[in-house]
C-alpha positions in Angstrom: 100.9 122.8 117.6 98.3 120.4 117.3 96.8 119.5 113.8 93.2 121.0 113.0 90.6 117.7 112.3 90.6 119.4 109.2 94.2 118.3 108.5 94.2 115.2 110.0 91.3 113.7 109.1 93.2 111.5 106.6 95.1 109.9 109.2 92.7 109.7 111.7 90.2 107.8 108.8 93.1 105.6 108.3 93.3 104.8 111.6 89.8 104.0 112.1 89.7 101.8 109.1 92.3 99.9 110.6 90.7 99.5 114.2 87.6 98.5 113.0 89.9 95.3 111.1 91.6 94.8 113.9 95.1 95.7 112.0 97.7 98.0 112.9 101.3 98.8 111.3 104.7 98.0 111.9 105.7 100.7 108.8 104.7 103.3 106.9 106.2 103.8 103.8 104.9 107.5 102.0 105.5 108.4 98.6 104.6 112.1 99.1 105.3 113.5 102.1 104.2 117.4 101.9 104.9 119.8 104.4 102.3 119.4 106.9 102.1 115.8 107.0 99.8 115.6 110.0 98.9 112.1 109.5 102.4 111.1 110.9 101.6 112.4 114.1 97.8 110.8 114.1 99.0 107.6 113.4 101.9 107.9 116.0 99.1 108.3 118.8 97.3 105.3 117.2 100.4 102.8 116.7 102.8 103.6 119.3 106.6 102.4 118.2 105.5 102.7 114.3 108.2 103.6 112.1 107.7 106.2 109.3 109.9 106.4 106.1 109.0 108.8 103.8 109.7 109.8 100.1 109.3 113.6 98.6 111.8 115.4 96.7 110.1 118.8 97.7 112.8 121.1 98.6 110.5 123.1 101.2 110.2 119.9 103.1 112.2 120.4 106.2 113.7 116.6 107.5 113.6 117.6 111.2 109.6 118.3 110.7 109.0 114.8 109.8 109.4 112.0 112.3 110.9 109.3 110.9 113.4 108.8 107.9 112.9 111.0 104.6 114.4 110.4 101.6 114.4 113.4 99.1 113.3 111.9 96.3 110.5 111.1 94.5 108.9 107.8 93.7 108.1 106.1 90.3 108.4 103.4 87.9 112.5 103.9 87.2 115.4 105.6 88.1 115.6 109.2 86.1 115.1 112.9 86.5 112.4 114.4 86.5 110.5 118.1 86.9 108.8 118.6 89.7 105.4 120.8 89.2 104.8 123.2 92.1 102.3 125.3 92.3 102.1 128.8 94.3 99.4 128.6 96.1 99.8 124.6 97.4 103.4 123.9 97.5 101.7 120.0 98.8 100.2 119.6 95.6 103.3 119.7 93.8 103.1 116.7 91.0 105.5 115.0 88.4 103.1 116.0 86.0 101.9 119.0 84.3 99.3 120.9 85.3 96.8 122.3 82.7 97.5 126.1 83.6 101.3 125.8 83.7 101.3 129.7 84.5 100.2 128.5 88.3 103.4 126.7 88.6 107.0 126.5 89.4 109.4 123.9 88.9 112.4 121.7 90.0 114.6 118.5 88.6 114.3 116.0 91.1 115.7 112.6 91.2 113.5 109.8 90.6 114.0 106.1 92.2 111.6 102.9 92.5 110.5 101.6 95.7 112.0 98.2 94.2 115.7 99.6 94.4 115.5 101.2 97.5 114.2 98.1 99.3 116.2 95.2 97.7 115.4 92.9 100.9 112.1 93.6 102.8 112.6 96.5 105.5 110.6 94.8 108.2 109.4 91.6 109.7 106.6 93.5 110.7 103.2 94.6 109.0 103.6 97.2 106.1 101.3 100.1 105.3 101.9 101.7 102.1 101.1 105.6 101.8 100.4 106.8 97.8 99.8 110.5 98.1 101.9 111.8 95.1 99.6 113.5 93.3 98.6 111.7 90.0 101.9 109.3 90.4 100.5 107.0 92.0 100.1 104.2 89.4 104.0 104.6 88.5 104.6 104.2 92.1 103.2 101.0 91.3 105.2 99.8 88.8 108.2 100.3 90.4 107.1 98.6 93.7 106.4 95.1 92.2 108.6 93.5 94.4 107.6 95.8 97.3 104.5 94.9 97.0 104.4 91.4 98.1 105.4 92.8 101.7 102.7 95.2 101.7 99.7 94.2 103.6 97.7 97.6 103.4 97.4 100.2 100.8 95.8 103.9 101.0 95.8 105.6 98.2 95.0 108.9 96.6 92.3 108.7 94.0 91.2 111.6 91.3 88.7 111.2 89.1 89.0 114.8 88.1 92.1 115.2 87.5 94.4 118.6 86.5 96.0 116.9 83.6 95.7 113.7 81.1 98.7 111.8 83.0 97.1 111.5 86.6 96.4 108.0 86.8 93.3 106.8 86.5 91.3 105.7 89.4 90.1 102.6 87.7 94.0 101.5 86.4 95.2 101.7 90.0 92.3 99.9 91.8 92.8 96.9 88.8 96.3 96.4 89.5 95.9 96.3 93.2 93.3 93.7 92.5 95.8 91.8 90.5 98.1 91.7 93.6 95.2 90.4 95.4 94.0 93.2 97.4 90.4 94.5 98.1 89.1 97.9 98.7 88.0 98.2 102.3 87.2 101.7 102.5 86.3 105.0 101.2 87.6 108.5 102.4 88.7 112.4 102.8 86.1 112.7 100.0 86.4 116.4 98.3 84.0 115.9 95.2 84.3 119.2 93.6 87.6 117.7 92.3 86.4 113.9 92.2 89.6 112.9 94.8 89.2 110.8 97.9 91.6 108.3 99.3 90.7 104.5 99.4 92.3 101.8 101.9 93.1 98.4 100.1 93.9 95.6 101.8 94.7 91.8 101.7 92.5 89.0 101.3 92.8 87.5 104.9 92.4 91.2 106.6 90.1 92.3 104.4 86.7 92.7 106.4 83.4 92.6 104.3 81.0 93.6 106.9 83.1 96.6 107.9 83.2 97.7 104.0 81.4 100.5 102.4 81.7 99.7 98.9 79.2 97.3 98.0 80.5 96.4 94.5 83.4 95.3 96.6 81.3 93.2 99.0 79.6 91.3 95.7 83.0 90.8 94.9 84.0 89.2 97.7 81.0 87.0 97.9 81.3 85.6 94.2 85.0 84.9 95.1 84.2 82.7 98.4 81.3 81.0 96.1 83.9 80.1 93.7 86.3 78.5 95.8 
C-alpha cells in the first residue's frame, strides 16, 4: 500500500532538497526508524540501488517491513541501557527521554550503542546521508558519531523547539555542533508549528548550495565566510 503525501512528505522534501543540489546517496544511515518509515520507500524511487541501515530498539518494529538492515538498538553518546518512553497513542514517538505526563507512557530497557562502535571503518565508499529522527536524542547521537561524522556528507535532522521535556536537545546545540564539523543548513522542512518541530537538511561546504537555500541567516553566513577567505 502506497504511503499518503501526508506520510511521506519528509522523504519526498529530502529528496527534493537533494535534486535541486544535484546530490544523491550511496547510504542512509537512520537513528529512529518507527514503524511506518515511508521515507525508505520515497527515497528508494528517488536513488535507485541505495542502501538503508537503520537503528530503533522499538520492539513493534517488524525487520521484514523495513528494507534494508535494522539494528534493534538505539543510538547515543555510549554504550548502556536505557528506558525507552512509549507513548499509547504514537508508538513512533517513542523517546529515551521522559515525557512530561509520564501517565501517557509505557516503557522498555533497550540497549544503547554509538554510531562510532558500530562503524569502526567507514561503511561505504560511497556518499553518506545521515537520518536523526530519534525524538529529542538527536544531539547524543552526535556525540557518539564523531568519527562517523567525517564520512557524512548530508545531515537531516529532527528539530523541536517545543519540546515534551527539559532533555530534548536543543535546536540551537545541534545546529552549532554541525557547524563545528563544517556543515551548513540548506533547508528547512515538514514544519508542524503547534509543537515548534521541523526537520532541517545540513550539508557540506562544497555541496552546500546558497542560491537554493531558504534560510537567509545561513546565506549571510556563507557570504561573510567566502569574504574572509
Amino acid at each position: 500500500m502506497c504511503a499518503s503525501r501526508l506520510l511521506r512528505k519528509s522523504g519526498v522534501a529530502a529528496g527534493l532538497v537533494a535534486d535541486a543540489i544535484g546530490w544523491r546517496a550511496d547510504l542512509v544511515v537512520q537513528a529512529g526508524v518507527g514503524q511506518r518509515h515511508t521515507e525508505v520507500d520515497v527515497l528508494r524511487e528517488e536513488w535507485p540501488g541505495v542502501t538503508f541501515i537503520g537503528f530503533d530498539p522499538l520492539p513493534a518494529i517488524d525487520p521484514k517491513s523495513y528494507d534494508g538492515t535494522l539494528i534493534k538498538k538505539a543510538l547515543g553518546a555510549g554504550e548502556t541501557t536505557a528506558t525507552l518512553h512509549v507513548p499509547r497513542r504514537h508508538k513512533d514517538g517513542s523517546s529515551l527521554h521522559k515525557f512530561i505526563d509520564q501517565e501517557t507512557t509505557n516503557t522498555v530497557e533497550v540497549d544503547v550503542t554509538t554510531l562510532d562502535l558500530h562503524f569502526p571503518q567507514r561503511p561505504t565508499t560511497g556518499k553518506i546521508l545521515l537520518w536523526l529522527d530519534c525524538e529529542g536524542h538527536e544531539l547524543r547521537v552526535l556525540w557518539g558519531a564523531n568519527k562517523f561524522l567525517d564520512w557524512v556528507d548530508v545531515v537531516n535532522v529532527e528539530l523541536t523547539a517545543r519540546p515534551p521535556s527539559d532533555d530534548w536537545s536543543s535546536p540551537t546545540l545541534v545546529y552549532k555542533l554541525l557547524q563545528r564539523r563544517g556543515f551548513w543548513m540548506q533547508w528547512i522542512h515538514s514544519q508542524h508549528i503547534h509543537i515548534g518541530q521541523s526537520d532541517a537538511i545540513f550539508c557540506r561546504q562544497h555541496i552546500f548550495n546558497p542560491s537554493r537555500c531558504c534560510v537567509p541567516q545561513e546565506i549571510l553566513r556563507w557570504n561573510e565566510f567566502h569574504q574572509r577567505s
